[in-house]
Every structure is written in C-alpha cells, then in structure tokens.
C-alpha positions as CSV (number, residue, x, y, z in Angstrom):
1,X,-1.1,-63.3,-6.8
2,X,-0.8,-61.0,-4.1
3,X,2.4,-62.8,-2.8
4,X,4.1,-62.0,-6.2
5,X,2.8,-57.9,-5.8
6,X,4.3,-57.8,-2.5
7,X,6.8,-59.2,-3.6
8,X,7.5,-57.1,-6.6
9,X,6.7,-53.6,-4.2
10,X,8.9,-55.1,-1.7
11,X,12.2,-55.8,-4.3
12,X,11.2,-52.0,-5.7
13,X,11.4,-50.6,-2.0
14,X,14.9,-52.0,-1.6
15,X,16.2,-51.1,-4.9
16,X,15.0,-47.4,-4.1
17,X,16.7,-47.5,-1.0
18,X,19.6,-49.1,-2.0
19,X,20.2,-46.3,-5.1
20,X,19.4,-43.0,-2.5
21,X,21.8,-45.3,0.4
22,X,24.5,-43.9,-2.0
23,X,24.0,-40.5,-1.9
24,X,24.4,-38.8,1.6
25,X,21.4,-36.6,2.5
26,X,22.3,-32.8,2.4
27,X,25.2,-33.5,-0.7
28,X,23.9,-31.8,-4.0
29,X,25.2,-32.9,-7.4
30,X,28.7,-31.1,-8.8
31,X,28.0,-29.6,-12.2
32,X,30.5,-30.6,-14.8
33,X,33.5,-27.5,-15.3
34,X,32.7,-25.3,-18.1
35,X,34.5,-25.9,-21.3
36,X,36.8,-23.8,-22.6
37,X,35.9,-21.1,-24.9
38,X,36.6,-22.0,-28.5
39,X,39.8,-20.2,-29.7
40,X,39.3,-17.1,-32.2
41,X,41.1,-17.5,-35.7
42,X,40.7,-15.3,-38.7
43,X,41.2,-18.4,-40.9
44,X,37.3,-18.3,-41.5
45,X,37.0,-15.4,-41.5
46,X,36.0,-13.0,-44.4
47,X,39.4,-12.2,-46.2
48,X,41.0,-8.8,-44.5
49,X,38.5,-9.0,-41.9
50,X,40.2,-7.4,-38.8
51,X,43.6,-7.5,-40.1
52,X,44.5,-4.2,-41.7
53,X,45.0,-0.7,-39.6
54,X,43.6,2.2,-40.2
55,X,46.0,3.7,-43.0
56,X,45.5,0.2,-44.7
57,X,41.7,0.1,-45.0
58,X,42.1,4.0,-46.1
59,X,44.4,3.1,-48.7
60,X,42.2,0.2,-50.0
61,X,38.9,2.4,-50.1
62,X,40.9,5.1,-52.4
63,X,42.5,2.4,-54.4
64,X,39.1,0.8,-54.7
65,X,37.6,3.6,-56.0
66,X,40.0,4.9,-58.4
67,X,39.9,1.7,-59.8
68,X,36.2,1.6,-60.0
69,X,36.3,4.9,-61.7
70,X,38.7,3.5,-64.8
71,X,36.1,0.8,-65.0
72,X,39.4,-1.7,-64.5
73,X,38.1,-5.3,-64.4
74,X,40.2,-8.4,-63.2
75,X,43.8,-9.2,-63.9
76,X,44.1,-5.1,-64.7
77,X,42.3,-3.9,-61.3
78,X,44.6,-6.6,-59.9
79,X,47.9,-5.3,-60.8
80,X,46.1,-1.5,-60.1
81,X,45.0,-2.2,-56.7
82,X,48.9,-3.5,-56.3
83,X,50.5,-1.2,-57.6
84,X,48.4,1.7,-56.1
85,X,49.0,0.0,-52.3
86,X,52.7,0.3,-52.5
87,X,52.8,3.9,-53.5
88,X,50.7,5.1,-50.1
C-alpha cells in the first residue's frame, strides 16, 4: 500500500514537472489581440435615425404637425407628409 502512494506522488511529481518544464521561468502568458469593434449600420436602427440634416428633421416636425392639426390619418397624412416635404 504505501509502495502504490509513493508511487502515485512520485508519477504526480513528474507530470507537474514535466507540464511547468515547458514553460520557461520569467515568460508570462500573451493575451489573445482584441477583436475588432463591430461595424455600425443604421439597418437596425430606428427608421430616420441619424440620417436626415438639420433642414430635414425641421421640415418633418412642421409637416408633422400640420398634419396632426387636420387630424389626417393614414394613407391621407401619407400623401400630406409627401407632398408637404417637397415643397420646403
């Protein structure tokens, strides 16, 4: 019985030295490269989010509102809001 624990401490021993032989002393690990940062699309994003300018984003708030104020509702307010983004 003790011959097989020696035995077994022994076979652990070399193993332990055989797995830290491989690494010199002094080295330290590399850490892996950072990935990439994901590429920005507006795909997902909300519809007109961070595509229209200044004048655009104007026009729609007055369009919106005039709209809003003949109480048009769908296929109306459609062609209204059109309509009233090519005048300006």
């Amino acid at each position: 019985m003790k011959l097989s624990i020696i035995a077994v401490s022994l076979s652990a021993l070399i193993a332990f030295g055989v797995a830290t032989a491989s690494v010199p002393m002094g080295t330290k690990a590399t850490p892996a490269p950072p990935a990439p940062p994901a590429p920005t699309s507006t795909h997902n994003a909300p519809s007109g989010a961070g595509t229209m300018s200044g004048g655009q984003q104007d026009r729609m708030k007055t369009c919106n509102a005039d709209a809003s104020k003949k109480n048009l509702n769908g296929a109306a307010r459609k062609s209204y809001m059109s309509d009233c983004l090519k005048k300006k």
